[in-house]
C-alpha positions, 0 to 999 in steps of 0.5 A, a space after each residue: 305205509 307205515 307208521 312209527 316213530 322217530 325218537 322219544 324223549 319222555 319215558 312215559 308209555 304211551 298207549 296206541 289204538 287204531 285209526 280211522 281212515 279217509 282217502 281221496 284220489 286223483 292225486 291221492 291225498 291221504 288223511 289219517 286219524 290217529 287216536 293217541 298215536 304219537 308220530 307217523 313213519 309210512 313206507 309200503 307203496 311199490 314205485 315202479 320205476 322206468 329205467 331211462 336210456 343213456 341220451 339225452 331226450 326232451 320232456 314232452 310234460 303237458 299240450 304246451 308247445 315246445 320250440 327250437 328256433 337254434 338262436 342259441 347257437 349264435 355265431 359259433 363253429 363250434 356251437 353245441 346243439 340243443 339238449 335231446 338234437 343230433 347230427 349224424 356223421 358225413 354220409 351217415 344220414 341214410 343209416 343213422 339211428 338216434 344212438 348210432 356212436 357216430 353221431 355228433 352234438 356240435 357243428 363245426 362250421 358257421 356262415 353269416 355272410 359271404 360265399 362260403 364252399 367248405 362242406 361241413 355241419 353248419 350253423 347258419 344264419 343272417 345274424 347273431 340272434 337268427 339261426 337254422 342248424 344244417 348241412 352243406 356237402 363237398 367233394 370231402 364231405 359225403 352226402 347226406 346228413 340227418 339232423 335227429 331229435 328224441 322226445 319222451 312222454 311224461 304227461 302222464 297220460 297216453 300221446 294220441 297225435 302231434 302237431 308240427 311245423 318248422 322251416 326249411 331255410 335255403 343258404 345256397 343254390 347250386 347246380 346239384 340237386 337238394 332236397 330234405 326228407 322227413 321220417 318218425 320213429 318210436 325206437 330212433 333206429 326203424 324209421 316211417 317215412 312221412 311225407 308231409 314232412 318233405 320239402 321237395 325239390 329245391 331248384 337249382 342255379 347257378 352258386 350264389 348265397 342268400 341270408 336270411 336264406 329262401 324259405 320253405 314252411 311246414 305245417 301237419 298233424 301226426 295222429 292216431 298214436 298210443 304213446 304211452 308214458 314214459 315212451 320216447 319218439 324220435 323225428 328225423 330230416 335227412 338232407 340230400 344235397 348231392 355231395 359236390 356243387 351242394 347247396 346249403 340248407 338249414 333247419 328252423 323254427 320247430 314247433 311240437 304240440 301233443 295232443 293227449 288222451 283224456 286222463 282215466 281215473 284210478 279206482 284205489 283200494 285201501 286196505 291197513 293191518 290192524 295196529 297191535 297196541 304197544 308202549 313206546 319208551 325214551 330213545 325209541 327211533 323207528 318204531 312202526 306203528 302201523 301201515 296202509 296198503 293201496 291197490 291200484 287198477 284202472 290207471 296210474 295213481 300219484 300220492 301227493 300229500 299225507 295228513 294225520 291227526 295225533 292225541 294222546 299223554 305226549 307233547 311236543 317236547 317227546 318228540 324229534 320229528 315225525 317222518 313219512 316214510 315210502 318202501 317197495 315192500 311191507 318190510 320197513 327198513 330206514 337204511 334202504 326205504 325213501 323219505 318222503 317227508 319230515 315234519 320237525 316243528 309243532 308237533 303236538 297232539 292235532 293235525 300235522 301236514 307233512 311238508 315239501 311232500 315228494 309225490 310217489 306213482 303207484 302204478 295200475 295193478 300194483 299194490 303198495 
């Protein structure tokens, strides 16, 4: 962290000693005193950053439940599924992985109603505002299919176990055997087979149609996982519907609720050069006047608010603004280093608040 300032407007010296300091942790909320300092510029925490991957995933960001019940689809052939869902080619569902190039984001066949034989990617349901995302197989449409969904962990914290449930909703009996089976993945290509998740045989019969369709609920737990933050995890249902003579099976009303480990408290070690005393004339943008260094270990940390206090000859008027500043060096650079906030009103000697504050992550064993 840095401190510096952003422009002067009185060419009066202005002299600057060294601060106090106070931390608090777990959200770090940082307070400084500073004794005729003038404005206040920080910049020298490391950010790691997680690269994500190129598709799109559903953020698991606490233990609330998160629901798909694919209403939104409505009456549409040509619907696009949810953010984060996917379906696999015709006869790809075996061999599919969540990046597979041939996986598609849309159905392209819909049945509300009647006696429909088309095989295809469908969008079933008994009304406009009921759905269930699905398959049926034909001599032209291979078997089987998967439906995939990607979740990533952004608690913050480590994903010990999930609680699932969703329904299988039957469209169409038929002669040819059906049944959907149910597969987790942490890297959306090796994929564990999870029986709790099957929905077993279906019966068959002689072809005949049903909406709403005939359901099969499920209900388990996932546990004994370390999923860390950040970390993706992928489910998969692959539908075996036998090609010809298919019966029509849907997906509905999935829940997701994670369960997660409790929260470690960082241990942070604050650490600030000393502030060689210096005079800051007219027309000064940027100047550092100081910094403070954070060592982290234990766990994550996340700095989510600044205060300082100035005195000293100056007011208000000398001053354009005051900025927070945030670097992934000790090195202050404004051309390449990220603002984290700027202060433009009130800003003589006193406390000052840095406002619409942007948290920073300093993660365990860096130092920023």
């Amino acid at each position: 962290m840095f401190l510096a300032p952003n422009r002067i407007d009185n060419p009066k010296p202005i002299p600057v000693k060294k601060p106090n300091h106070q931390l608090k942790t777990t959200p770090i909320n940082y307070h400084r005193t500073l004794s005729k300092w003038v404005l206040v510029v920080l910049s020298s925490l490391f950010l790691l950053m997680i690269p994500g991957l190129s598709w799109s995933q559903i953020s698991i960001s606490g233990t609330s439940a998160i629901t798909q019940n694919f209403d939104d689809l409505g009456t549409s052939n040509t619907a696009s599924v949810p953010s984060g869902w996917k379906m696999s080619a015709a006869g790809a569902g075996t061999t599919a992985g969540y990046s597979t190039s041939g996986n598609l984001t849309a159905v392209n066949l819909q049945a509300s109603s009647g006696s429909p034989a088309t095989g295809g990617r469908y969008n079933w349901g008994s009304s406009s505002s009921e759905r269930a995302l699905g398959f049926m197989t034909s001599g032209s449409y291979a078997n089987p299919n998967a439906i995939m969904v990607a979740f990533k962990n952004s608690t913050g914290s480590t994903i010990t176990g999930f609680s699932i449930s969703f329904d299988y909703e039957r469209y169409r009996i038929n002669t040819a055997a059906a049944s959907v089976t149910f597969s987790r993945s942490t890297n959306g290509s090796t994929w564990t087979l999870d029986t709790s998740g099957q929905s077993g045989s279906f019966a068959t019969g002689s072809s005949s149609y049903s909406f709403p369709g005939t359901t099969v609920q499920k209900s388990f737990s996932v546990g004994s996982l370390t999923l860390a933050p950040d970390s993706l995890y992928y489910f998969k249902w692959d539908f075996n519907t036998s090609g010809g003579s298919s019966q029509g099976i849907g997906l509905d009303n999935f829940s997701l609720t994670a369960t997660t480990a409790p929260a470690a408290t960082p241990n942070i070690e604050l650490s600030s050069p000393a502030a060689s005393a210096s005079n800051l004339t007219e027309g000064v943008t940027n100047q550092v006047l100081s910094r403070f260094d954070l060592a982290v270990t234990t766990a994550n940390a996340t700095l989510t608010g600044v205060t300082i206090n100035t005195s000293g000859t100056y007011v208000a008027s000398d001053l354009s603004n005051l900025k927070c500043w945030y670097s992934a060096d000790n090195s202050f650079s404004s051309s390449t280093d990220a603002l984290l906030s700027t202060k433009s009103s009130s800003l003589g000697t006193g406390s000052h608040a840095f406002p619409s504050f942007t948290n920073q992550i300093i993660a365990s064993g860096n130092t920023g």
